[in-house]
VOGU-3710 file (C-alpha; in Angstrom, 3 decimals, decimal comma):
1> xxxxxxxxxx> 0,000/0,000/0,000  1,573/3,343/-0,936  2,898/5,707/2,076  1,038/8,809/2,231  3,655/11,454/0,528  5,333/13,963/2,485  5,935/17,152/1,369  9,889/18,145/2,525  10,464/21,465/1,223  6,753/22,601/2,874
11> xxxxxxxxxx> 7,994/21,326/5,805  11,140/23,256/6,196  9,593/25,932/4,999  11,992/26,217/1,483  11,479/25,815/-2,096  12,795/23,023/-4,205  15,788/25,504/-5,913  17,030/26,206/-2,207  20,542/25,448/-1,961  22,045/23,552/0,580
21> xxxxxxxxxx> 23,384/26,470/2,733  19,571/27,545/2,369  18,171/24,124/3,550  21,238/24,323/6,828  19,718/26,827/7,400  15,942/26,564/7,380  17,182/22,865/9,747  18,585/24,704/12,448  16,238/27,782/12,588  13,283/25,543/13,085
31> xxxxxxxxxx> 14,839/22,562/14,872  15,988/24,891/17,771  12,376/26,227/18,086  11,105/23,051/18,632  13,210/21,279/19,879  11,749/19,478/23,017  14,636/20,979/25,627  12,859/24,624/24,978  9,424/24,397/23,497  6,760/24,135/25,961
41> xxxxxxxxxx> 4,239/22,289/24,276  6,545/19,185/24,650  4,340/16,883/23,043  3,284/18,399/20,024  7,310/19,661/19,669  8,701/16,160/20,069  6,478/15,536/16,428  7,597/18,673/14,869  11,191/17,806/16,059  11,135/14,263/14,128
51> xxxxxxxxxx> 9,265/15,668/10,893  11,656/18,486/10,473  14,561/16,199/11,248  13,396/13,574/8,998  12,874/16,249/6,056  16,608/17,322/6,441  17,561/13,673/6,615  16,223/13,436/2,949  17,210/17,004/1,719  20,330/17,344/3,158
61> xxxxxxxxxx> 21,835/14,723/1,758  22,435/15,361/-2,582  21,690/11,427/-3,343  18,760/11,704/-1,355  17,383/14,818/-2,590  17,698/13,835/-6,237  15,363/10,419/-5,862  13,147/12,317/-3,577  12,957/15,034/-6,706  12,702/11,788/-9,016
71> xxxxxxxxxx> 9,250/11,109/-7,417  7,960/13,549/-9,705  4,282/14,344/-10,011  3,314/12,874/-6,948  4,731/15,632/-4,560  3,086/18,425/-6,781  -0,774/16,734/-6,118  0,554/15,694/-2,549  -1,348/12,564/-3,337  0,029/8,783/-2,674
81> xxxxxxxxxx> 3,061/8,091/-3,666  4,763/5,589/-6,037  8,061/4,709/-6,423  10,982/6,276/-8,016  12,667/5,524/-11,261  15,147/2,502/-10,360  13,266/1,929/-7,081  12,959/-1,997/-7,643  16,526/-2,662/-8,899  19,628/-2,527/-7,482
91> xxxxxxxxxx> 19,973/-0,940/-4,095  16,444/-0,522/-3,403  15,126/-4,040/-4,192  13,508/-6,032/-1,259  12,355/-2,367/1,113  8,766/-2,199/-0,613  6,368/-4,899/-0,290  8,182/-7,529/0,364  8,509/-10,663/-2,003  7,136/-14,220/-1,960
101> xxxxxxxxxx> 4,194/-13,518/-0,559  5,481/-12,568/2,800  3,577/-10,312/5,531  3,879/-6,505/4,811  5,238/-4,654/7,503  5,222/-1,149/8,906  7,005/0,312/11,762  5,354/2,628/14,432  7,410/4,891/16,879  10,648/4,604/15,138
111> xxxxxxxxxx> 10,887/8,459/14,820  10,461/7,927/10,757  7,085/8,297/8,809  5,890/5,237/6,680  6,962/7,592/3,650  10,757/7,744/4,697  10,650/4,273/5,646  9,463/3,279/2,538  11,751/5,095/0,390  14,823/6,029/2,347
121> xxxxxxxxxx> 14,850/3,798/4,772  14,861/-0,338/5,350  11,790/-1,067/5,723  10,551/-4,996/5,537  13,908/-5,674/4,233  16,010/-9,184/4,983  19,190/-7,972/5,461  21,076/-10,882/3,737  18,884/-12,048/0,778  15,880/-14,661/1,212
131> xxxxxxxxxx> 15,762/-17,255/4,070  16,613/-20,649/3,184  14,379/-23,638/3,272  15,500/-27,118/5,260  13,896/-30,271/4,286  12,471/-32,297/7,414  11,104/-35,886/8,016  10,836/-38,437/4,774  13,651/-40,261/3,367  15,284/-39,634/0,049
141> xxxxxxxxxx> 13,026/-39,889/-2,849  10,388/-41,278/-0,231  8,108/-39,496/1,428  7,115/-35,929/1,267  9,014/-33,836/3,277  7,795/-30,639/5,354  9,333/-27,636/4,183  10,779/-25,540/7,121  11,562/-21,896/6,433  12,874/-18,940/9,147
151> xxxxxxxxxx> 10,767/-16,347/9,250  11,402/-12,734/7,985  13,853/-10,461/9,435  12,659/-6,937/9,229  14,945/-4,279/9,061  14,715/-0,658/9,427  15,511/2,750/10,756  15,275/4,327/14,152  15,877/7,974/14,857  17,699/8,342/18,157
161> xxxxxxxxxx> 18,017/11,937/20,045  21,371/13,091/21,289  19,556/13,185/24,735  18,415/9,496/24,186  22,561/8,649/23,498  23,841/10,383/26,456  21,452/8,853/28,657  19,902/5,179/27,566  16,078/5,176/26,672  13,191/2,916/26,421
171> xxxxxxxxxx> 11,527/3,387/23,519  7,694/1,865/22,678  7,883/0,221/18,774  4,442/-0,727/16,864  4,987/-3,198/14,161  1,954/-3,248/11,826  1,752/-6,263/9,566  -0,921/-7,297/7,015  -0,726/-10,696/7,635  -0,139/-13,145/4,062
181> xxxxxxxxxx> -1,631/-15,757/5,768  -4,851/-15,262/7,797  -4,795/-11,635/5,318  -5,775/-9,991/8,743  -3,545/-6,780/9,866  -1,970/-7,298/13,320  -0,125/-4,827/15,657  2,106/-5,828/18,410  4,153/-3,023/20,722  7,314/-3,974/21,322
191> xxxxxxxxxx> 9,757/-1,898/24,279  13,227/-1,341/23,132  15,983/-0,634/25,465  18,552/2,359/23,536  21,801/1,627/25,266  23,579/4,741/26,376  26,383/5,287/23,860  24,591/3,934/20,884  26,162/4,896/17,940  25,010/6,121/14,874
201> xxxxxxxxxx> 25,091/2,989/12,150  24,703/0,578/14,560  21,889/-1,762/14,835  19,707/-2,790/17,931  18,403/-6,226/17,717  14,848/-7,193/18,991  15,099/-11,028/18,856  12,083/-12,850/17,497  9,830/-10,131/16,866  9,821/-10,355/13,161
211> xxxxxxxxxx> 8,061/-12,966/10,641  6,230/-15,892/11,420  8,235/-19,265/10,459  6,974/-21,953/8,333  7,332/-25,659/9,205  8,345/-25,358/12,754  10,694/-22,247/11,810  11,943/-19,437/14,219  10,567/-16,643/13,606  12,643/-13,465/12,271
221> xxxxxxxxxx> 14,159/-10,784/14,078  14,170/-6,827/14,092  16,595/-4,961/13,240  16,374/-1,031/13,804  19,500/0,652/12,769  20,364/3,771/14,409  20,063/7,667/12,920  21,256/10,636/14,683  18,929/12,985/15,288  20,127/16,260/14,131
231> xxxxxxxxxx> 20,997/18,708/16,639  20,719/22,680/16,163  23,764/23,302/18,149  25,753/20,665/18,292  27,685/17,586/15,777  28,755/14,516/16,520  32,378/13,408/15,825  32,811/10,045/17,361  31,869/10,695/21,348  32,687/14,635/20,795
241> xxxxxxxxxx> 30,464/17,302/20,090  31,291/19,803/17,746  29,338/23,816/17,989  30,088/27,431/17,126  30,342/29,718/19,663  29,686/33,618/18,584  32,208/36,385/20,581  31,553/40,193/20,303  35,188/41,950/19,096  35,814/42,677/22,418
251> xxxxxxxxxx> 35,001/39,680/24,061  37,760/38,262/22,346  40,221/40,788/22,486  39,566/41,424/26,650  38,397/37,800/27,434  35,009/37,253/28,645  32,531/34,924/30,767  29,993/33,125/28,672  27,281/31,002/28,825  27,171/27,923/26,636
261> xxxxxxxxxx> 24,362/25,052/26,236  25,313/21,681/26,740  23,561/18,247/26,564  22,611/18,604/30,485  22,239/22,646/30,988  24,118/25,567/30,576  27,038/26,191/31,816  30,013/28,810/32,292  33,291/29,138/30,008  36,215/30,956/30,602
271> xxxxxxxxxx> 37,293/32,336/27,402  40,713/33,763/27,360  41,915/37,314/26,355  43,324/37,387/22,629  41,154/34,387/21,509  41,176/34,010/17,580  39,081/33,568/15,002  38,401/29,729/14,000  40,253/29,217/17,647  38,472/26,059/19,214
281> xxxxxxxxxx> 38,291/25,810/23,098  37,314/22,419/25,083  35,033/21,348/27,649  36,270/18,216/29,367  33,781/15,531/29,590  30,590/16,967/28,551  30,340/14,782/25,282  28,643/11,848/24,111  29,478/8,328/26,360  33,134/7,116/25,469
291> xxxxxxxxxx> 33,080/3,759/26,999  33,017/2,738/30,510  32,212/5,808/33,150  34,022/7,966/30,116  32,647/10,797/28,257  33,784/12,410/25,250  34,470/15,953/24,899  32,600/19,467/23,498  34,179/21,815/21,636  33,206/25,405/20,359
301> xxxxxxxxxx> 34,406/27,105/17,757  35,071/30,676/17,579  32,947/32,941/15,631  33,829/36,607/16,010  30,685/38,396/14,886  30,925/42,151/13,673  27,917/44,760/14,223  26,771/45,561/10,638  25,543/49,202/12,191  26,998/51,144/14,749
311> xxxxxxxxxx> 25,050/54,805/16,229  27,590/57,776/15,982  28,327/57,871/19,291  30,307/54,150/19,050  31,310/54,862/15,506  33,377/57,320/16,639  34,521/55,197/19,940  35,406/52,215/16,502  37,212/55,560/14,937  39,474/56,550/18,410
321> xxxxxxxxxx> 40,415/53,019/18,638  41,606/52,381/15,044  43,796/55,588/15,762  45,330/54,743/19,227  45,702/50,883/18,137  49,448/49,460/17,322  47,686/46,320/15,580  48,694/46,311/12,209  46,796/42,678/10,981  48,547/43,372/7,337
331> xxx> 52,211/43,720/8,830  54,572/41,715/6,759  56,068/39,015/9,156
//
């Protein structure tokens, strides 16, 4: 059954010529209004967080974007979706319906809409190829023999919060199947522990909790591999998190007291007189988890931001200084 189409560039509030610096952009103005740390409607936020997230998932990336634009038609009339060219070959073969007459699955709670999962994601999708059959009971060229088959692994994508890493999370999974053989649809909830640490790429493993066997098979498992949710201040680079941190001229020049966001609160850093631009200064420990009882670190780069307009009465403070000044930034050597 086709996914119900989402509409990307609505939802980030850009057209489909924005450019990628446009799209950045668009990400991290909306993501930190919503974001569930500062929005008080934390409900409706935590949605608004995922769909915007999801949306730069898909536009952010160029291979992405261009089979999202492939869909063609579809996204103009909003209406259900098919697939894109080349959707059935290659890369993309087995995360549609799935083959053989299997069940058709659809995840719930993952953090990714039916749509991404569908087309970007893994969605009923065997990881290695078809599960073989085994031949029980009857001897050779006697008796008919029962055909015993594992059931189908489903595999797809679950979008983790930086919060979520740093601190372990229980997470509530739906798995709605339309089941090939009583052609009923089924839902079971499933509760999935996210280790603390997770990392992005790596796969959690519910055990089980996929297809039905044949014959007397086990059944199939999940697997739900990890995505980062994007974060308007911060990237990840292993178990370190990576920012921008914006100095007035003169907090740079004189040194200054600042407050800086972090995973768990604000807190205060010492920025030292003479700081540079592109400088980056570290925060011991207040990354992602490293390992046993370790932590990775954060680190802000400096971004010394210029007033575009000054009032006469500090233009002519800027003027005073530029003539009392001994820094010559041109000076050969």
């Amino acid at each position: 059954m086709p996914a119900e189409f989402k509409d990307y560039y609505r939802v980030l509030g850009v057209t489909p010529k924005a450019t990628g610096d446009e799209i950045k952009s668009a990400f991290r103005t909306l993501a930190r209004k919503y974001h569930p740390d500062v929005a008080k409607d934390k409900k409706t936020a935590e949605e608004k967080f995922k769909e915007i997230n999801e949306a730069n998932e898909v536009l952010s990336d160029p291979e992405s974007r261009k089979k999202y634009d492939q869909l063609g038609a579809d996204w103009k009339t909003g209406g259900a979706s098919r697939p894109p060219p080349g959707y059935a070959s290659g890369a993309a073969a087995g995360r549609g319906q799935p083959r053989g007459g299997a069940d058709d699955f659809q995840f719930e709670g993952t953090g990714f809409s039916d749509f991404f999962e569908q087309f970007f994601g893994g969605r009923a999708r065997r990881p290695n190829g078809e599960a073989p059959f085994e031949q029980r009971g009857g001897a050779e060229g006697g008796d008919e023999r029962e055909m015993v088959q594992q059931g189908q692994d489903i595999q797809g994508d679950i979008l983790i919060t930086l919060d979520e890493v740093l601190k372990g999370a229980m997470r509530a999974i739906s798995v709605r199947r339309n089941n090939a053989r009583t052609g009923r649809e089924e839902v079971e909830t499933y509760n999935v522990r996210i280790p603390a640490g997770v990392r992005a790429g790596q796969t959690i493993r519910v055990a089980g909790k996929g297809g039905e066997g044949m014959g007397g098979g086990r059944a199939g498992d999940i697997f739900l591999q990890v995505r980062y949710a994007q974060h308007p201040d911060w990237q990840v680079r292993g178990a370190d998190l990576v920012g921008q941190l914006d100095l007035a001229p003169w907090e740079a020049v004189l040194g200054a007291t600042v407050s800086v966001p972090t995973l768990e609160g604000s807190i205060s850093l010492k920025v030292p007189a003479g700081t540079r631009q592109g400088q980056s200064l570290r925060v011991r420990g207040k990354g992602l988890p490293a390992g046993a009882a370790k932590r990775g670190d954060l680190y802000v780069e400096i971004c010394i931001q210029v007033p575009v307009r000054v009032g006469n009465e500090e233009e002519d403070l800027w003027k005073e200084l530029a003539k009392k000044s001994a820094f010559a930034p041109r000076k050969a050597g």
